[in-house]
C-alpha positions in Angstrom: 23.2 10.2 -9.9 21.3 7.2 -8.7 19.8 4.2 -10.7 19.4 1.4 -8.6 18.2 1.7 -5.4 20.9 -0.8 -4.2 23.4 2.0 -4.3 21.4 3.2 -1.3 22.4 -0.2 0.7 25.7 -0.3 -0.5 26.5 3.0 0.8 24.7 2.3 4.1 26.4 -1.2 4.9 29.9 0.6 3.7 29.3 4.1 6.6 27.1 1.8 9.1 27.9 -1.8 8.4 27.5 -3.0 12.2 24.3 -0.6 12.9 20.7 -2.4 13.1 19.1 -2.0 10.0 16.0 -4.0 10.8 14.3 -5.1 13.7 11.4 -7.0 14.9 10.3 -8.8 17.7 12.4 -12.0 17.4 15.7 -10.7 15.1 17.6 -8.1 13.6 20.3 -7.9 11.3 23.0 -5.1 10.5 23.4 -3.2 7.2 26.8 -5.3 6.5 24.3 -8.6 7.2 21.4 -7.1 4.7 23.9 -6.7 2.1 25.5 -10.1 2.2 22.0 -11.8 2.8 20.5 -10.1 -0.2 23.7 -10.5 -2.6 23.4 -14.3 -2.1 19.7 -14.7 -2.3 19.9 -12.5 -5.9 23.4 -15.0 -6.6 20.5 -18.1 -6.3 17.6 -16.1 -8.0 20.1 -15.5 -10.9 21.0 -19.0 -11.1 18.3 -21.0 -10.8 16.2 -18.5 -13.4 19.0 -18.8 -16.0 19.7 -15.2 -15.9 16.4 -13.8 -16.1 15.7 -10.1 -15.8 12.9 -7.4 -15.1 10.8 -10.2 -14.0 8.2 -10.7 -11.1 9.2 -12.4 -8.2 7.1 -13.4 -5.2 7.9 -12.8 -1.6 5.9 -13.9 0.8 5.4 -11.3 3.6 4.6 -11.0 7.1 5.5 -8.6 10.1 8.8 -10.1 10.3 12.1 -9.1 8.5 12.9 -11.8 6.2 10.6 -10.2 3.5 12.9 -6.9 3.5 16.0 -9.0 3.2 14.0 -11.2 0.3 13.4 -7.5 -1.3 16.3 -6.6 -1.9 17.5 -9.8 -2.8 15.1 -9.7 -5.5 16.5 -6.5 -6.5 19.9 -7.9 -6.7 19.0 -10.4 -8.9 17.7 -7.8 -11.9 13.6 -8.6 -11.1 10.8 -7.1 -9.4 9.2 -8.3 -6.1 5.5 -8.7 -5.4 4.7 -8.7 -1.7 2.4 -11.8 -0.9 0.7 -11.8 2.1 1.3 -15.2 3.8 -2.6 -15.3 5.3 -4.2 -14.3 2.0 -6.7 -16.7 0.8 -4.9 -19.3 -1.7 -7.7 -18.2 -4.2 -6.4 -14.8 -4.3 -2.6 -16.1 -4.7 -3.2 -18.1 -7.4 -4.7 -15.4 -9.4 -2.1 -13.4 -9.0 0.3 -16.1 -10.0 -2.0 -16.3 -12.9 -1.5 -12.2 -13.8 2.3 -12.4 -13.0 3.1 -15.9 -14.2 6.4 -15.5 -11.6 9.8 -17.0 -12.2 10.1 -17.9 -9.1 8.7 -17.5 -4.9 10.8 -16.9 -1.6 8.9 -18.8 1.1 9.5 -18.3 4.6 7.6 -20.6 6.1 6.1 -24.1 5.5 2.8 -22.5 4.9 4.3 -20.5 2.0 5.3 -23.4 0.1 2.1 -25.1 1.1 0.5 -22.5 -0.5 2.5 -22.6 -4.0 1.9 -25.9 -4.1 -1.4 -26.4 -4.1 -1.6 -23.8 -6.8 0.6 -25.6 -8.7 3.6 -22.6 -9.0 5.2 -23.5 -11.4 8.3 -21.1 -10.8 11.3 -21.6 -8.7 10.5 -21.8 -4.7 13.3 -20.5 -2.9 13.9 -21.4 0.5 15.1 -18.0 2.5 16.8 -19.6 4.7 18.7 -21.5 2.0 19.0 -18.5 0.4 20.9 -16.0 3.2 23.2 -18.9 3.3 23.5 -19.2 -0.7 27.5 -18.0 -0.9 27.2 -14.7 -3.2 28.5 -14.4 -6.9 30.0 -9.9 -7.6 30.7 -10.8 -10.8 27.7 -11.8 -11.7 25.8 -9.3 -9.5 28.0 -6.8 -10.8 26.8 -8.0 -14.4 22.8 -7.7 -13.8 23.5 -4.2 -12.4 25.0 -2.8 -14.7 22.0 -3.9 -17.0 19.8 -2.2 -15.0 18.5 1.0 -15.5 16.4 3.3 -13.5 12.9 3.2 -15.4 13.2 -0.7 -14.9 10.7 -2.7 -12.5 11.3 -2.3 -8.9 8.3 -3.8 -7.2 4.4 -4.7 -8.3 2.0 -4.2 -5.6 -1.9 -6.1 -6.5 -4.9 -3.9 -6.0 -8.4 -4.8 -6.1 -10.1 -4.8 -9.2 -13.2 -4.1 -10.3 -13.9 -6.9 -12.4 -12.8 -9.2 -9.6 -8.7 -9.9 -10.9 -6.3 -7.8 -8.8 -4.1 -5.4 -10.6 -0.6 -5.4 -10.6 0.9 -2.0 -10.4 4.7 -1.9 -11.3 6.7 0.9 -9.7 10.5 1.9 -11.0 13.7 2.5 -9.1 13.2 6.0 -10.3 10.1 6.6 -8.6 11.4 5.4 -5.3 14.7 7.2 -6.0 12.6 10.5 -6.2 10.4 9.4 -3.0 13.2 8.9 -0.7 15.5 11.8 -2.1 12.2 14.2 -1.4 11.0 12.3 2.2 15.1 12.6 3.5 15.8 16.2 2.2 12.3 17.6 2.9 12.0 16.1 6.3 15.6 16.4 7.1 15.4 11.7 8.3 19.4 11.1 9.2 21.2 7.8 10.4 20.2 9.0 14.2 16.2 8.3 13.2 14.6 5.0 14.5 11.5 4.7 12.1 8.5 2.5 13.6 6.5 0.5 11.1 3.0 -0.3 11.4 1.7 -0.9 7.4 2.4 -4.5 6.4 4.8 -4.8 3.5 1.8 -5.6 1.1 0.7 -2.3 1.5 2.7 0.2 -0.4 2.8 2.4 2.5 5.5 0.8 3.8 7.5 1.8 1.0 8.4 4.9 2.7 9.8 3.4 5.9 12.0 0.6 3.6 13.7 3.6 1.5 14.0 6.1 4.0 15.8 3.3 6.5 18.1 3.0 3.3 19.2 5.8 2.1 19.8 7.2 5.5 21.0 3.9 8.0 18.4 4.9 10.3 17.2 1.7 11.8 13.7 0.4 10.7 11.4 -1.2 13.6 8.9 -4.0 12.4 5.5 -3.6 15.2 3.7 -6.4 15.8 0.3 -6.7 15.4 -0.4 -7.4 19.5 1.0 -3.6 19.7 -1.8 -2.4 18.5 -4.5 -4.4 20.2 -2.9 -3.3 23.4 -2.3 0.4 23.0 -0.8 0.7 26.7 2.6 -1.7 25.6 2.7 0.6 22.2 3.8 3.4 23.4 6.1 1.9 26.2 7.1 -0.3 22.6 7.5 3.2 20.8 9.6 4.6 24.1 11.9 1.0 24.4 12.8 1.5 21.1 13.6 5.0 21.1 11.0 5.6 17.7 11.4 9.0 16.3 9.6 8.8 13.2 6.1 7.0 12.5 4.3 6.4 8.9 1.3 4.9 9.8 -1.9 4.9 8.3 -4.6 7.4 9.7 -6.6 4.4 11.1 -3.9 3.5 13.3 -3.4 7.3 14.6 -7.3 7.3 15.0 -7.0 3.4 17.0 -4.5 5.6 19.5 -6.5 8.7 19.5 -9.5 6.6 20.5 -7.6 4.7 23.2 -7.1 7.6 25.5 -3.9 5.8 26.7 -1.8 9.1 25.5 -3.6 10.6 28.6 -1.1 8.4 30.8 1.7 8.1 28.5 3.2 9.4 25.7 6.1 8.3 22.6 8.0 10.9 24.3 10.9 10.7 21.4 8.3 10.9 18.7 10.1 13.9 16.4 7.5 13.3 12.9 4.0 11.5 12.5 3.0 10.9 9.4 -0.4 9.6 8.2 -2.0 8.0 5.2 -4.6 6.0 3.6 -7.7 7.9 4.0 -9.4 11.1 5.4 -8.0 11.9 8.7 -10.5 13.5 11.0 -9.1 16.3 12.8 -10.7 15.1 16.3 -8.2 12.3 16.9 -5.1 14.0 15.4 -6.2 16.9 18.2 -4.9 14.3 20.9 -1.9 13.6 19.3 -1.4 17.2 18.4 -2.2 18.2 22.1 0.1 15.3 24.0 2.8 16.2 21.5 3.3 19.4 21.2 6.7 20.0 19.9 6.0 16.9 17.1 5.8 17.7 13.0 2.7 15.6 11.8 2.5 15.6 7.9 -0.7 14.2 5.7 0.8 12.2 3.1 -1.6 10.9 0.3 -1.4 9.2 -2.7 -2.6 6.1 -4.9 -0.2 3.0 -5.1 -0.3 4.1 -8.9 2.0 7.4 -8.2 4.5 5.6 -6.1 2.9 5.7 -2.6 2.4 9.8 -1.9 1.9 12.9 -4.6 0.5 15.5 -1.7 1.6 16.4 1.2 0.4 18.6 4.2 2.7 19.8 6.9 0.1 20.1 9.8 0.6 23.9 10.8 -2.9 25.5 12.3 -5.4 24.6 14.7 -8.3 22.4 13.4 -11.9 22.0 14.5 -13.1 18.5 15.9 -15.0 18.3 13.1 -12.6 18.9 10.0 -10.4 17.2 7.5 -6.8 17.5 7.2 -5.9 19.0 3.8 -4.0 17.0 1.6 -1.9 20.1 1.0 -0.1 20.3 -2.4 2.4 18.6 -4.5 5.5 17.1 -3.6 8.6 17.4 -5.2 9.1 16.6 -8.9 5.4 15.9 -8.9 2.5 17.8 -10.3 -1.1 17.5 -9.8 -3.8 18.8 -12.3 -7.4 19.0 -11.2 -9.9 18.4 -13.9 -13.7 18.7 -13.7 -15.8 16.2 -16.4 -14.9 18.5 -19.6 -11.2 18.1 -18.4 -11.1 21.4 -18.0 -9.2 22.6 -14.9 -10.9 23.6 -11.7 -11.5 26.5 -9.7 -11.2 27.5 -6.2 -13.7 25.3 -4.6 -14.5 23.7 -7.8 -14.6 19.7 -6.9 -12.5 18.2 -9.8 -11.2 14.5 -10.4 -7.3 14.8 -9.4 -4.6 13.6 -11.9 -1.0 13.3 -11.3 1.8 13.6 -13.6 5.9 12.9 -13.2 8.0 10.3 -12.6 6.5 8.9 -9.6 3.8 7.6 -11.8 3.7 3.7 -12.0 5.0 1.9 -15.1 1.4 0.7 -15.5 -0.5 -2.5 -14.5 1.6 -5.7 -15.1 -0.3 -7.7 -18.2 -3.2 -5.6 -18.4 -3.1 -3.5 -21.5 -7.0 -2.5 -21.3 -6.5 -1.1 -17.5 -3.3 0.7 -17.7 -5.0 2.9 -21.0 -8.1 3.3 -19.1 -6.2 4.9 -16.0 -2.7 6.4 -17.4 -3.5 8.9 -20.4 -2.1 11.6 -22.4 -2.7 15.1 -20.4 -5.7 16.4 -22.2 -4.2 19.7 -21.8 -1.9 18.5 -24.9 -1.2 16.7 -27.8 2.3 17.4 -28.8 4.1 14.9 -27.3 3.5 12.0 -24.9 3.1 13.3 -21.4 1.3 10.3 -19.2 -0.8 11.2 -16.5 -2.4 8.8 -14.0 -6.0 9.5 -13.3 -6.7 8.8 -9.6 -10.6 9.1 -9.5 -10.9 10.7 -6.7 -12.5 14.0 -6.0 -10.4 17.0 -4.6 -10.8 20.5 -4.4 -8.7 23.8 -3.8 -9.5 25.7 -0.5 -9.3 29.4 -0.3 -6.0 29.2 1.2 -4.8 26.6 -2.0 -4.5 23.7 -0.2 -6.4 21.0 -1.6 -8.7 18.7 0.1 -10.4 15.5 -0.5 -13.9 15.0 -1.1 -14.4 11.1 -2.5 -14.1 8.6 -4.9 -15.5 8.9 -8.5 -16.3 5.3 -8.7 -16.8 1.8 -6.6 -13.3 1.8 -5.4 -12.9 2.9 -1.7 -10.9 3.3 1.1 -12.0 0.8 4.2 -9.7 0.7 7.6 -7.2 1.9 5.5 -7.0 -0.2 2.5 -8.0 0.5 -0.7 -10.7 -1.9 -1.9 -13.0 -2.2 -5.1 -16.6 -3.3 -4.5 -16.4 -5.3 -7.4 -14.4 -8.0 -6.2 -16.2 -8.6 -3.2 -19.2 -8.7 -5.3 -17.0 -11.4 -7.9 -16.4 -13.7 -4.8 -20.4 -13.2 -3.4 -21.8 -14.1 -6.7 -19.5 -17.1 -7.1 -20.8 -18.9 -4.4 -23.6 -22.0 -5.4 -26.6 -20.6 -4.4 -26.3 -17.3 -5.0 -28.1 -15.4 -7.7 -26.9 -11.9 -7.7 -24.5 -9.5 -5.3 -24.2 -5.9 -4.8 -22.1 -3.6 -2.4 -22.1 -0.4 -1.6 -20.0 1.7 0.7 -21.5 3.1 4.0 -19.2 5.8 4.2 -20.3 7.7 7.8 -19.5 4.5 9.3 -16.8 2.9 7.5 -18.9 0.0 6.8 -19.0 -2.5 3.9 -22.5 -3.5 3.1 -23.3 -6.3 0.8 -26.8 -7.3 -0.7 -27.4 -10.8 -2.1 -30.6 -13.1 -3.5 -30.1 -16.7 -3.3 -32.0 -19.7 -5.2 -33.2 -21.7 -2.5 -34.4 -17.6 -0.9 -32.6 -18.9 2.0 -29.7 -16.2 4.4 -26.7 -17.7 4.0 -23.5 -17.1 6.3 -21.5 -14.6 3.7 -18.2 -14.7 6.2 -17.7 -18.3 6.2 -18.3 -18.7 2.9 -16.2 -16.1 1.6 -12.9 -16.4 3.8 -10.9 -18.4 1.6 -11.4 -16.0 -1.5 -11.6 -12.7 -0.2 -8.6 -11.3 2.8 -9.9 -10.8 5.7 -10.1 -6.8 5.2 -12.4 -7.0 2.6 -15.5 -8.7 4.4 -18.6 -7.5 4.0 -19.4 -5.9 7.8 -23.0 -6.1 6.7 -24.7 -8.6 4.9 -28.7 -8.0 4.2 -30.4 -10.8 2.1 -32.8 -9.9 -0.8 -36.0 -11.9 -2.4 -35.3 -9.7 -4.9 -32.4 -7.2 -6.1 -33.6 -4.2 -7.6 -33.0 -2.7 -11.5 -33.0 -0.1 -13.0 -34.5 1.3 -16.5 -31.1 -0.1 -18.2 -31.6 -3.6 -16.4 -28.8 -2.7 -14.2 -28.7 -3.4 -10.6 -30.2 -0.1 -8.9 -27.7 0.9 -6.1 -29.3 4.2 -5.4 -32.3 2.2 -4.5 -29.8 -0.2 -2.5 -28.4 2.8 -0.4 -32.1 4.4 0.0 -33.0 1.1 1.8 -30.4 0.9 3.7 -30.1 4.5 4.6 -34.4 3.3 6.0 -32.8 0.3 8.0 -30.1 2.6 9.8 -33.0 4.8 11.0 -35.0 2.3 11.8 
């Protein structure tokens, strides 16, 4: 039995240890090198912590493959990592470091340590470069694993949150154990797959593509960004590389669908496609679908809370243009429960709020007590023993043929481009700003579009974007911004957002 996930690159860099585990556009490094790299970053971690365990440590990430290697240094060490986004505003960082209070940072670049300093990080900043070079310690490596069990921390990844502090949510080896042993044997991934990555490391979509790369010695291909503003050199990119397997989010499947380039071209050794993150329209995964004929395409979804995916949805009929993919049904060791508002459970066709119970569900959020009992709760089916469930808000239903579908979210937290965002932060950040007086989103969701209404003091527009940039990332602008003399209330002196969509709905038909 497995209870580290290390014993997955152990046993790869001991069958493959001069394969390419990771690539990117600049470097790559063997399984033998990934090992050695990570045991001596964990060897530093270790020392200059005093020994600390099953705490959070940042790594700063980008679409390069130090952060990997940083991972599973972290891991060797006896912590957690927390992906860090080297372009997010320092605003955002600091409150995480404030949640987290880290024991130390791995910085990449001199923009990463920039970045800790002026938020006065008080942790250890490790250099990575230092690090990989840091000569490596088994027997005290050997020591912190054997400490280690499989319920412990494996990684925190920050959501929004709707009072404007991001949420930490703290995954297990065990839930990534049961991931990757379900992805491999369901999907049948072996050391001859070459997976292509597209979701940046501080998306827990990525997740899958790190674990699978693992456990099997496939090799793991970081895309750059350009790839995707140039479909044409993506697909020769995809070809080069000889990709079999993609796990992108369904944006990014829409981007190609939309680009017509698979007209001219196709990832001719494309054997799965995999897509996430939102609602995928069947009129783009019809191009795909025609172009690729003899290619598996899967609907994966899931919250970050239930370790990445709890559904899945082998695509295996013919769709109209203008239908949803099915989110299909549970995956393995995983159960889903469908509730309507009595928590009683659903019908066919019944829409219901869908709640997920098994191991996959997240060890809570890190530090916040009053969130983690809001969101995982005893099944109401029960009281005889403690059996958590995690409470996704979002509304599902089961189709005639019992597949379910998704409908929407309960509450202000949506799913924009592919990230999952909370209104109420952006609306934190808006009302911060000196002359404003009050802020209110809602979620346009026809056209993917965030809109934002705000009054000001002085009654005078103000240019949202720039004001906001360094305390909101970049995928959480507003993509409209409409100012008010006035916002509207209602009988509870609350702001009035059916009023704010009515209006807007009036200005879009305008």
């Amino acid at each position: 039995m497995i209870y580290n996930v290390l014993s997955y690159l152990d046993d790869s860099a001991r069958r493959f240890p001069d394969k390419v585990a990771l690539a990117d556009d600049k470097s790559a490094v063997t399984f033998a090198q990934w090992q050695s790299m990570a045991q001596g970053i964990g060897t530093l971690i270790a020392r200059l912590t005093s020994g600390a365990m099953r705490r959070p440590v940042l790594v700063f990430v980008d679409r390069k493959i130090e952060c990997l290697v940083g991972f599973m240094g972290v891991v060797e060490s006896g912590n957690f990592y927390v992906p860090i986004d080297n372009k997010m505003p320092e605003a955002r960082i600091r409150l995480i470091a404030e949640v987290l209070n880290p024991i130390a940072a791995i910085t990449v670049t001199a923009r990463d340590a920039q970045a800790l300093q002026t938020i006065g990080f008080g942790g250890a900043v490790i250099d990575y470069q230092e690090a990989v070079a840091h000569e490596s310690d088994q027997a005290l490596l050997d020591g912190i694993r054997s400490r280690i069990i499989d319920t412990d921390p494996l990684y925190a990844i920050f959501t929004s949150g709707s009072t404007g502090v991001p949420k930490g949510v703290v995954v297990s080896h065990r839930g990534v154990i049961d991931l990757a042993e379900w992805l491999v044997g369901r999907f049948g991934f072996d050391d001859t797959d070459a997976l292509g990555n597209q979701t940046p490391f501080y998306f827990d979509g990525s997740v899958k593509d790190i674990y699978i790369c693992l456990k099997t010695g496939a090799t793991l291909h970081v895309i750059g960004k350009k790839y995707f503003t140039f479909p044409k050199l993506l697909i020769q990119l995809l070809n080069e590389r000889g990709i079999t397997t993609i796990l992108w989010a369904t944006s990014a499947i829409v981007l190609v669908g939309n680009s017509h380039i698979l007209d001219d071209n196709v990832p001719s050794g494309l054997r799965r496609v995999f897509f996430a993150g939102e609602a995928m329209p069947a009129k783009q995964l019809n191009v795909w679908r025609d172009k690729l004929p003899s290619t598996q395409f899967i609907n994966l979804y899931g919250p970050t809370e239930i370790t990445v995916d709890c559904t899945y949805y082998v695509v295996d009929r013919d769709f109209a243009d203008d239908e949803y993919i099915p989110i299909g049904q549970p995956c393995e060791n995983m159960q889903v429960l469908v509730f309507n508002d009595e928590d009683k459970l659903v019908g066919v066709d019944e829409p219901g709020e869908l709640c997920v119970r098994g191991t996959g569900v997240a060890l809570g959020y890190y530090n916040n007590k009053e969130k983690t009992r809001e969101a995982f709760v005893q099944n109401p089916l029960h009281d005889l023993y403690d059996d958590k469930i995690y409470r996704t808000g979002d509304i599902v239903k089961y189709n005639s043929r019992g597949e379910l579908e998704f409908v929407s979210r309960k509450d202000f937290q949506i799913k924009h481009n592919g990230n999952r965002i909370e209104l109420g932060e952006i609306e934190v950040a808006v009302n911060a700003l000196e002359d404003v007086t009050g802020a209110a989103c809602i979620f346009d969701s026809e056209q993917d579009k965030i809109v934002l209404y705000y009054t000001t003091a002085s009654g005078n527009e103000l240019d949202i974007i720039n004001l906001v940039k360094d305390r909101l990332p970049k995928y959480m602008f507003p993509n409209v911004s409409l100012h008010l003399d006035q916002m509207p209330h209602n009988m509870n002196g609350k702001i009035d957002r059916i009023a704010l969509k009515q209006r807007y709905q009036q200005l879009k038909q305008q």
